[in-house]
PDB file of N, CA, C and O in Angstrom:
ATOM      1  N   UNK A   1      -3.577  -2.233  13.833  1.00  0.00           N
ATOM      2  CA  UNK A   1      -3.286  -2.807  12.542  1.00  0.00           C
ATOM      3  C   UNK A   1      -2.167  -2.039  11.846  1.00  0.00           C
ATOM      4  O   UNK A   1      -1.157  -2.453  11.277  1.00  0.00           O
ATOM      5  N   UNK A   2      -2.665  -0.699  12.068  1.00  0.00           N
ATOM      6  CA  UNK A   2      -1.288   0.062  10.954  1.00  0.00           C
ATOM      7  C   UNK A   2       0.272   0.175  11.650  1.00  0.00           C
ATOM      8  O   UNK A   2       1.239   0.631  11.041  1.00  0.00           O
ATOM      9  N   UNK A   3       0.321  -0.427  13.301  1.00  0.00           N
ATOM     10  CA  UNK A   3       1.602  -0.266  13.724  1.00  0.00           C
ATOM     11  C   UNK A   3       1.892  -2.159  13.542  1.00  0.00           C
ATOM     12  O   UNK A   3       3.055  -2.561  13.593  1.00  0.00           O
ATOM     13  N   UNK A   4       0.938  -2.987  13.374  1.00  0.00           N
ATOM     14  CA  UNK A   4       1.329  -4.371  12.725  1.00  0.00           C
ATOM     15  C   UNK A   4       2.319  -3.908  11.386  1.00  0.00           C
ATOM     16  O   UNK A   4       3.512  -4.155  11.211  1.00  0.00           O
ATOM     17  N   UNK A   5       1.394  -3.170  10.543  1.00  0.00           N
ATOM     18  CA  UNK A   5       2.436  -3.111   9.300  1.00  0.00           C
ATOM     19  C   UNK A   5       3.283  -2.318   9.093  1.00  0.00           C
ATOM     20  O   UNK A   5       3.802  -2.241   7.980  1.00  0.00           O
ATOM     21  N   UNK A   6       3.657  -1.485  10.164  1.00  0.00           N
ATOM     22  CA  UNK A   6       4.704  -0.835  10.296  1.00  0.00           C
ATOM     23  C   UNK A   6       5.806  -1.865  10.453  1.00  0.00           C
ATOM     24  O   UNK A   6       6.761  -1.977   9.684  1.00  0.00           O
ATOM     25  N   UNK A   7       5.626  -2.444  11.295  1.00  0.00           N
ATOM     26  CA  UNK A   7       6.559  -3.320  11.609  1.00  0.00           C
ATOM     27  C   UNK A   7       6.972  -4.228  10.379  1.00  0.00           C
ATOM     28  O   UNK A   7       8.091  -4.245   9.867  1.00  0.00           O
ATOM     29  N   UNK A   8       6.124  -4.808  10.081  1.00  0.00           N
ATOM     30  CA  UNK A   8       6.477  -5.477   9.082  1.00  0.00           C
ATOM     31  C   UNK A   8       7.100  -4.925   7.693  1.00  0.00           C
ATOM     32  O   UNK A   8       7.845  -5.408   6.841  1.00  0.00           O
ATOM     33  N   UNK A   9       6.393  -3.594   7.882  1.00  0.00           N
ATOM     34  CA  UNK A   9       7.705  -2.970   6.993  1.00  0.00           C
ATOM     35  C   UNK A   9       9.334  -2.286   7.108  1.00  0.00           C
ATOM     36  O   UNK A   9       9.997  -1.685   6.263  1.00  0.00           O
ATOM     37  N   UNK A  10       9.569  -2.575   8.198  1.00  0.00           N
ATOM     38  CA  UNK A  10      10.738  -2.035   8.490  1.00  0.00           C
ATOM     39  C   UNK A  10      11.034  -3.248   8.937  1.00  0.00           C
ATOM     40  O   UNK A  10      12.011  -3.005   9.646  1.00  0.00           O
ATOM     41  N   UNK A  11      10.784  -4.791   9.021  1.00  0.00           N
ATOM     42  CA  UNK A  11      11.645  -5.486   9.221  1.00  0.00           C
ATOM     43  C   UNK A  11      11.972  -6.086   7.956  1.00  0.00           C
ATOM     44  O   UNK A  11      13.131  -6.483   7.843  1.00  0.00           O
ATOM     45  N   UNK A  12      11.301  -6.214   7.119  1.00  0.00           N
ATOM     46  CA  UNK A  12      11.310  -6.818   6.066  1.00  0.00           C
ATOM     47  C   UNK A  12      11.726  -6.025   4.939  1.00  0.00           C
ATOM     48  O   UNK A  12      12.490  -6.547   4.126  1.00  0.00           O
ATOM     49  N   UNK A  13      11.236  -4.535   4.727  1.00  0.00           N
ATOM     50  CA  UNK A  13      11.470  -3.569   3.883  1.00  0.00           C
ATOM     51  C   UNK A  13      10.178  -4.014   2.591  1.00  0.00           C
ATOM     52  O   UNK A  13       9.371  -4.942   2.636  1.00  0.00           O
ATOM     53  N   UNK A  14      10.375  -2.969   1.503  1.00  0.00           N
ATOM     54  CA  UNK A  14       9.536  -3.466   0.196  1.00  0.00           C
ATOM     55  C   UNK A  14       9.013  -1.644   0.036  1.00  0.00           C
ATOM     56  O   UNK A  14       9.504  -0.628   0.529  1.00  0.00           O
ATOM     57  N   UNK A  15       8.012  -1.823  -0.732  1.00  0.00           N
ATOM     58  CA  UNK A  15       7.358  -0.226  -1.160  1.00  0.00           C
ATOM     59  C   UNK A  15       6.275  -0.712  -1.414  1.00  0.00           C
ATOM     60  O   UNK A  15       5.962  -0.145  -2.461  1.00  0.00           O
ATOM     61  N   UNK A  16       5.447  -1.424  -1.142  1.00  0.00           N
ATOM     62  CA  UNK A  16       4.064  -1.514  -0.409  1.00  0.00           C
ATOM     63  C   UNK A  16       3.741  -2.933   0.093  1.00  0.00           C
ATOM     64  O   UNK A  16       4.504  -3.848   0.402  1.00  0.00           O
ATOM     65  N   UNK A  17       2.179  -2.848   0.088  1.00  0.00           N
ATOM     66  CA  UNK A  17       1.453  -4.128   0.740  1.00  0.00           C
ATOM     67  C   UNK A  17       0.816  -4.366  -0.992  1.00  0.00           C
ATOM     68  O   UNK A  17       0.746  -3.715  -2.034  1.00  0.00           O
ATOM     69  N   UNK A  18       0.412  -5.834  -0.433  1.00  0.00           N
ATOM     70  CA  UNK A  18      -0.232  -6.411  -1.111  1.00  0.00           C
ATOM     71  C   UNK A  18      -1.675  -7.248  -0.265  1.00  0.00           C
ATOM     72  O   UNK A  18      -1.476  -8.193   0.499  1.00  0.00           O
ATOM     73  N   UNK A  19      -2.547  -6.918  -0.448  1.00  0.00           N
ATOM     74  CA  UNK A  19      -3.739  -6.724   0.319  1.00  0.00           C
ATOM     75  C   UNK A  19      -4.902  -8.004  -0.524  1.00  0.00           C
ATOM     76  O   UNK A  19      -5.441  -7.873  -1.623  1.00  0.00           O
ATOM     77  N   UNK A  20      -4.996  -9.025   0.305  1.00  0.00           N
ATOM     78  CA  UNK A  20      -6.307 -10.382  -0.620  1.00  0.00           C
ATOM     79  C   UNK A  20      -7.248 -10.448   0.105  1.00  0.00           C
ATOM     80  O   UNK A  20      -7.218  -9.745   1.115  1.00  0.00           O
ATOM     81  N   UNK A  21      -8.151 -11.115  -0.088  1.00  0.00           N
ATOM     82  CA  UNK A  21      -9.420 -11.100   0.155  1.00  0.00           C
ATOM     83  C   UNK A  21      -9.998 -12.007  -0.313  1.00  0.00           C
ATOM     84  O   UNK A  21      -9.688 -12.251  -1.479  1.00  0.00           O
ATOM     85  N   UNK A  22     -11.152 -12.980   0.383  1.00  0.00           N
ATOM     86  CA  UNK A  22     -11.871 -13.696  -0.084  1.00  0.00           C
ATOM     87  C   UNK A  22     -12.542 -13.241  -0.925  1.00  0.00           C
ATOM     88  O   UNK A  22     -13.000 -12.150  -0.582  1.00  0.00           O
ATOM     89  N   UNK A  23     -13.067 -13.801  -2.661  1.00  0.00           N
ATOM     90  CA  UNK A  23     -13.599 -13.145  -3.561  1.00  0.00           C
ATOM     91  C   UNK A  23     -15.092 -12.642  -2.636  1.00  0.00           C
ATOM     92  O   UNK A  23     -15.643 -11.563  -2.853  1.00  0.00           O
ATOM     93  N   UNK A  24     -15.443 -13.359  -1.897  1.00  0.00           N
ATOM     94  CA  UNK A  24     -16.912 -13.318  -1.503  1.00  0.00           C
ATOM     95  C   UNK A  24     -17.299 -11.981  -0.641  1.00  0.00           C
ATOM     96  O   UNK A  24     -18.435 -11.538  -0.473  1.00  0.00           O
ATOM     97  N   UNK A  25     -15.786 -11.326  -0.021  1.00  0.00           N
ATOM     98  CA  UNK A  25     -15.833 -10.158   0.791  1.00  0.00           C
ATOM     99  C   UNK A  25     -15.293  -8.860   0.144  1.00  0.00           C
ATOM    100  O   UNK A  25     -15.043  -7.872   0.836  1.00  0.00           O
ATOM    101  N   UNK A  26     -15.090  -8.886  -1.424  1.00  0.00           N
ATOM    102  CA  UNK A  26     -14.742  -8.142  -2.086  1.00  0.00           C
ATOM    103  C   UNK A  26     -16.100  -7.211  -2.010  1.00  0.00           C
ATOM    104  O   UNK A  26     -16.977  -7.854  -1.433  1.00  0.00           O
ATOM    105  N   UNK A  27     -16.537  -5.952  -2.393  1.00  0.00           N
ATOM    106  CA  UNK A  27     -17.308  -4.880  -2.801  1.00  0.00           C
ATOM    107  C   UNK A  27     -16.664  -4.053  -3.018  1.00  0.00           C
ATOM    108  O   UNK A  27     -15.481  -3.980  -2.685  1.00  0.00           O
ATOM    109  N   UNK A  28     -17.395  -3.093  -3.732  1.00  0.00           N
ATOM    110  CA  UNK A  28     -17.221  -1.621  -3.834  1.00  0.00           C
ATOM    111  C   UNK A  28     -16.593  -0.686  -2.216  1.00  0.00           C
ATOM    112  O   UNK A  28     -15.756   0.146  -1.865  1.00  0.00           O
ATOM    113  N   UNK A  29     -17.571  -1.452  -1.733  1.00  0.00           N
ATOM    114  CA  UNK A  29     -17.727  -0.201  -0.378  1.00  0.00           C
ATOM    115  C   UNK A  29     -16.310  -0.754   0.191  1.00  0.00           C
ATOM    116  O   UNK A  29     -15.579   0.081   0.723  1.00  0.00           O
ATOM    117  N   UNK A  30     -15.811  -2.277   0.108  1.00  0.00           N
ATOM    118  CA  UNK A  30     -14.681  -2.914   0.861  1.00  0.00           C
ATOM    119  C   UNK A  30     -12.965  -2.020  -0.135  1.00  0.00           C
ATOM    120  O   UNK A  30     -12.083  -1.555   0.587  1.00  0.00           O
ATOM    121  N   UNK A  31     -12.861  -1.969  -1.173  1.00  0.00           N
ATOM    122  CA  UNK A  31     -12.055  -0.967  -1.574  1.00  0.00           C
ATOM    123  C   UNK A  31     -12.126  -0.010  -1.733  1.00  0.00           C
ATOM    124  O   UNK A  31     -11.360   0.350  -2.627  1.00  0.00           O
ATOM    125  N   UNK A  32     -13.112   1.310  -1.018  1.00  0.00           N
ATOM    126  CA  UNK A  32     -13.492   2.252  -1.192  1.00  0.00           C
ATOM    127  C   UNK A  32     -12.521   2.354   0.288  1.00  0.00           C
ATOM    128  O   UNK A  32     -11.523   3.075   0.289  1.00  0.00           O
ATOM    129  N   UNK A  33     -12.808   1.788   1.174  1.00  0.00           N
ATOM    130  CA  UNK A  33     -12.231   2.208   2.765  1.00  0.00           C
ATOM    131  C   UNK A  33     -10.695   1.484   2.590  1.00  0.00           C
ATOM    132  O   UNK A  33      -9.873   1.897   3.407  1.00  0.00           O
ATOM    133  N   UNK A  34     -10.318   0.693   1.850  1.00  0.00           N
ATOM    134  CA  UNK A  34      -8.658   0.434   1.569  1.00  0.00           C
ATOM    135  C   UNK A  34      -8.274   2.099   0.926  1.00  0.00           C
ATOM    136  O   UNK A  34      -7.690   2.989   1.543  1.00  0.00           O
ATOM    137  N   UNK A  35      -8.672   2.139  -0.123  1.00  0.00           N
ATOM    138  CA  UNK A  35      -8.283   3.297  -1.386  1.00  0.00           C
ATOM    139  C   UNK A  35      -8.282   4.737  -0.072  1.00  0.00           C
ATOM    140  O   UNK A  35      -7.243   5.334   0.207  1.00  0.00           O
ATOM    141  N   UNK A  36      -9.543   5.041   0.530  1.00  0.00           N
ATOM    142  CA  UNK A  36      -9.633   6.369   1.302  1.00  0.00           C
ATOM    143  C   UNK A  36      -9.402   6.000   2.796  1.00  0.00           C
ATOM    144  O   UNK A  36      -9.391   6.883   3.654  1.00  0.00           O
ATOM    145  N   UNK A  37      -9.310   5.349   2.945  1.00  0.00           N
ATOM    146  CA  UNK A  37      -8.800   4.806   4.774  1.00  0.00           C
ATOM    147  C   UNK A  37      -7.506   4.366   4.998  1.00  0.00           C
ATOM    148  O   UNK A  37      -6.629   5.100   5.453  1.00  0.00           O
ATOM    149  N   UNK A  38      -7.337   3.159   4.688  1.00  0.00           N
ATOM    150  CA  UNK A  38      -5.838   2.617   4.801  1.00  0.00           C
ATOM    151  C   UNK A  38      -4.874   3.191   4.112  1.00  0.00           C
ATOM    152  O   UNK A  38      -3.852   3.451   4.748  1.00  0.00           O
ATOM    153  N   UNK A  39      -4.902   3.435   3.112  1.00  0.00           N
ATOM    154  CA  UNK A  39      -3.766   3.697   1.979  1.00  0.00           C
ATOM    155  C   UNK A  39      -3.447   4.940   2.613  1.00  0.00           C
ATOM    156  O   UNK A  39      -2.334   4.946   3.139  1.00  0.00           O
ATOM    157  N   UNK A  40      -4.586   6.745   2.780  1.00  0.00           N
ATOM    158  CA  UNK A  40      -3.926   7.445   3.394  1.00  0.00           C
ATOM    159  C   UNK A  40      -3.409   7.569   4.762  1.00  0.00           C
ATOM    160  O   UNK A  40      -3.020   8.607   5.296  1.00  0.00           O
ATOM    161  N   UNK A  41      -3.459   6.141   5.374  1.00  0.00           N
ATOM    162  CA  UNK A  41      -3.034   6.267   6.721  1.00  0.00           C
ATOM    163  C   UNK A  41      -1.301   5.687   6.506  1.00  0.00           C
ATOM    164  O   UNK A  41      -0.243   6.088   6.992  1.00  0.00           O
ATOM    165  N   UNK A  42      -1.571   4.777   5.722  1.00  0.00           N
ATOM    166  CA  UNK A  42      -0.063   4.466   5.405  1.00  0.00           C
ATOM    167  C   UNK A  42       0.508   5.424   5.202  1.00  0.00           C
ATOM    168  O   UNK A  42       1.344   5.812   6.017  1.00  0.00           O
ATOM    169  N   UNK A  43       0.201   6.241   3.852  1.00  0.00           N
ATOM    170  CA  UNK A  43       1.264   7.482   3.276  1.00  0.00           C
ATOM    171  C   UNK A  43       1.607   8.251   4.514  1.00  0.00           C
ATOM    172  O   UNK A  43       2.804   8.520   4.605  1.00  0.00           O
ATOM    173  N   UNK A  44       0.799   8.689   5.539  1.00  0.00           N
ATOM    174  CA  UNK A  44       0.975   9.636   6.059  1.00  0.00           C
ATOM    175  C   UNK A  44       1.676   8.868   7.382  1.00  0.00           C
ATOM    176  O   UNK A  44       1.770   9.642   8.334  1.00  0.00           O
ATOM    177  N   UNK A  45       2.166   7.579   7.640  1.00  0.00           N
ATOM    178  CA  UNK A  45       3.166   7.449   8.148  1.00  0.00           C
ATOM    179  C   UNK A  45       4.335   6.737   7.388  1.00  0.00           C
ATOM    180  O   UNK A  45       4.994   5.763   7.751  1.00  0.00           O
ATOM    181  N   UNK A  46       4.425   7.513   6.184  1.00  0.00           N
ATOM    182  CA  UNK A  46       5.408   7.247   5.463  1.00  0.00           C
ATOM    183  C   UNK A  46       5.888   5.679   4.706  1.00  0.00           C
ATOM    184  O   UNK A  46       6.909   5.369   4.091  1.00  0.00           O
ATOM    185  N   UNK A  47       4.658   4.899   5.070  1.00  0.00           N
ATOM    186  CA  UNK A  47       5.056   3.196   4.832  1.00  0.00           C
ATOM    187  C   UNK A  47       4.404   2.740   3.461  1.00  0.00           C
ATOM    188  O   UNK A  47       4.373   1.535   3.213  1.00  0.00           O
ATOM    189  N   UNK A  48       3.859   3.693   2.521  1.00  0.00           N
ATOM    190  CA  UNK A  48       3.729   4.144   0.925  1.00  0.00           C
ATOM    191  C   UNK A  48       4.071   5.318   0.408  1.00  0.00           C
ATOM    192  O   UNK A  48       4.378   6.356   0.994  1.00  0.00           O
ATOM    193  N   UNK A  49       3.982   5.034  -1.001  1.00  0.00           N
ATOM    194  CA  UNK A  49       4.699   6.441  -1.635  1.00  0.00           C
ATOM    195  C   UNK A  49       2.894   7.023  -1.909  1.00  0.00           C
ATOM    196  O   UNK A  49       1.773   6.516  -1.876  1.00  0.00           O
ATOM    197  N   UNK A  50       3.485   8.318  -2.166  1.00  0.00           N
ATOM    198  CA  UNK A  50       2.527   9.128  -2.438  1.00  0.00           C
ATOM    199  C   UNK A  50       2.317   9.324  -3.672  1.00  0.00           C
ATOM    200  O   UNK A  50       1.194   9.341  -4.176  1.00  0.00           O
ATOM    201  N   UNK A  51       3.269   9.475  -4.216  1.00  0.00           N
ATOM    202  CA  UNK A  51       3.774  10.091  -5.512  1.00  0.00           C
ATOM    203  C   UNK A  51       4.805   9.518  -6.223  1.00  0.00           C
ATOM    204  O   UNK A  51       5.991   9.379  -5.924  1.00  0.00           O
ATOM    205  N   UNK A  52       4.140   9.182  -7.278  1.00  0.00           N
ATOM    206  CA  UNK A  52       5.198   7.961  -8.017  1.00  0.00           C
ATOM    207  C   UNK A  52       6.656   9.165  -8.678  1.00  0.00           C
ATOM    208  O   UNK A  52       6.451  10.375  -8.779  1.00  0.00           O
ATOM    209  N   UNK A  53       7.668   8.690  -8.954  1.00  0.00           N
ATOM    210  CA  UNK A  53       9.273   9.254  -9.027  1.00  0.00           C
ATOM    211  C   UNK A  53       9.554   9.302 -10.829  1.00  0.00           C
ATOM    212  O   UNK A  53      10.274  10.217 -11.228  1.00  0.00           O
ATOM    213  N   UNK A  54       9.140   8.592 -11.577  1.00  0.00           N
ATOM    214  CA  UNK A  54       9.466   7.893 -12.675  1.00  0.00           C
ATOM    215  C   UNK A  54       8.104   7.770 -13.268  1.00  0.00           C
ATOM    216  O   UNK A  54       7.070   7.477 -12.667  1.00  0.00           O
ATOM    217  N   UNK A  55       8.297   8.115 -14.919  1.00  0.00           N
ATOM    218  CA  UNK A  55       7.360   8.695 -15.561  1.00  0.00           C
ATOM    219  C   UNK A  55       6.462   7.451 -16.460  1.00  0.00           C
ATOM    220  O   UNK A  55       5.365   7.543 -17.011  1.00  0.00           O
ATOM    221  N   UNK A  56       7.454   6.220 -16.352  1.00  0.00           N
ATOM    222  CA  UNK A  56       7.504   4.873 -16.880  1.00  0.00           C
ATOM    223  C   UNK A  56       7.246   3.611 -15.344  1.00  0.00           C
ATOM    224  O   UNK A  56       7.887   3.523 -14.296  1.00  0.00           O
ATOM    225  N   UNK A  57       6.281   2.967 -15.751  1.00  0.00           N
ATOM    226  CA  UNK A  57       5.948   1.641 -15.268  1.00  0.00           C
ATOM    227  C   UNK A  57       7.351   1.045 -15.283  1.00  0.00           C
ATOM    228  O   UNK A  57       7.440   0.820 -14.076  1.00  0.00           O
ATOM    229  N   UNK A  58       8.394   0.670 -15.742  1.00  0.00           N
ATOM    230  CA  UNK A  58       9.468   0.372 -16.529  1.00  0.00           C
ATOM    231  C   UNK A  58      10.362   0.689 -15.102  1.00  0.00           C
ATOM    232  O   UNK A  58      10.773   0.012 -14.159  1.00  0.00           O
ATOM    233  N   UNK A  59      10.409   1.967 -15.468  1.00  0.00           N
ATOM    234  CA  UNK A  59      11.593   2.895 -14.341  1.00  0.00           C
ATOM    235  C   UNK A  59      10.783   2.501 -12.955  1.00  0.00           C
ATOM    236  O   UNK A  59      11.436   1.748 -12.232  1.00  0.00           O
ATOM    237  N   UNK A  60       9.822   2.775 -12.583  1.00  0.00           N
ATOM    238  CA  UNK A  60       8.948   3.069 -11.730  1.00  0.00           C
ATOM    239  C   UNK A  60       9.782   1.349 -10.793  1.00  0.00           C
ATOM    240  O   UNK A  60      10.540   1.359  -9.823  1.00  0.00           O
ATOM    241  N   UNK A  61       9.212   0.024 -11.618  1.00  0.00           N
ATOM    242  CA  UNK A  61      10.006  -1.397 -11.159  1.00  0.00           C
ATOM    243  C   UNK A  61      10.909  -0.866 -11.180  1.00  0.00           C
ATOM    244  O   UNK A  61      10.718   0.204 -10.603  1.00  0.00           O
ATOM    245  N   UNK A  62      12.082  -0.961 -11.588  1.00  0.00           N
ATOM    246  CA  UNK A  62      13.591  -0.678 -11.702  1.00  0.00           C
ATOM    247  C   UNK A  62      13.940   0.086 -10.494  1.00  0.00           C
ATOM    248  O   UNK A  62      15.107  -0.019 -10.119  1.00  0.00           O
ATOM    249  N   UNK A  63      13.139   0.840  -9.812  1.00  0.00           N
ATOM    250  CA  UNK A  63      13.711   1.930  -8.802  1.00  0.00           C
ATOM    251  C   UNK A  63      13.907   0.769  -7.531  1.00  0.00           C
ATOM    252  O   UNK A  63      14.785   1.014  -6.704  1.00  0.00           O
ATOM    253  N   UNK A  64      12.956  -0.699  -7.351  1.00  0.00           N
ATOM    254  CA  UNK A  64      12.898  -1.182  -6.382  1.00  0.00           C
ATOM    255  C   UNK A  64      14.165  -3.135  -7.037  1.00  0.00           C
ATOM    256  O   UNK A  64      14.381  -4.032  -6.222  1.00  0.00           O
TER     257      UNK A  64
END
């Protein structure tokens, strides 16, 4: 899965995913393993930021 969205991020480019879900498969426990599973597997192959640049929501859009 995470070399699927590798790909898709380097063909396409952007500064993240956008991740849906049937309301019915939403839980706690289902964004608990996005937030501590996926997300640090992304950062740590570089295909999210870690650390936002810009101190403003404002700037933060504007950078992309």
């Amino acid at each position: 899965m995470l070399s699927t969205l590798a790909e898709v991020m380097q063909e396409v480019g952007g500064d993240g995913f956008l991740i849906s879900t049937p309301f019915q498969r939403t839980s706690r426990r289902y964004v608990n393993e996005i937030c501590e599973g996926l997300v640090p597997a992304l950062q740590r192959r570089g295909l999210t930021r870690a650390a936002y640049t810009k101190s403003t929501l404002r700037d933060t859009l504007k950078e992309f």
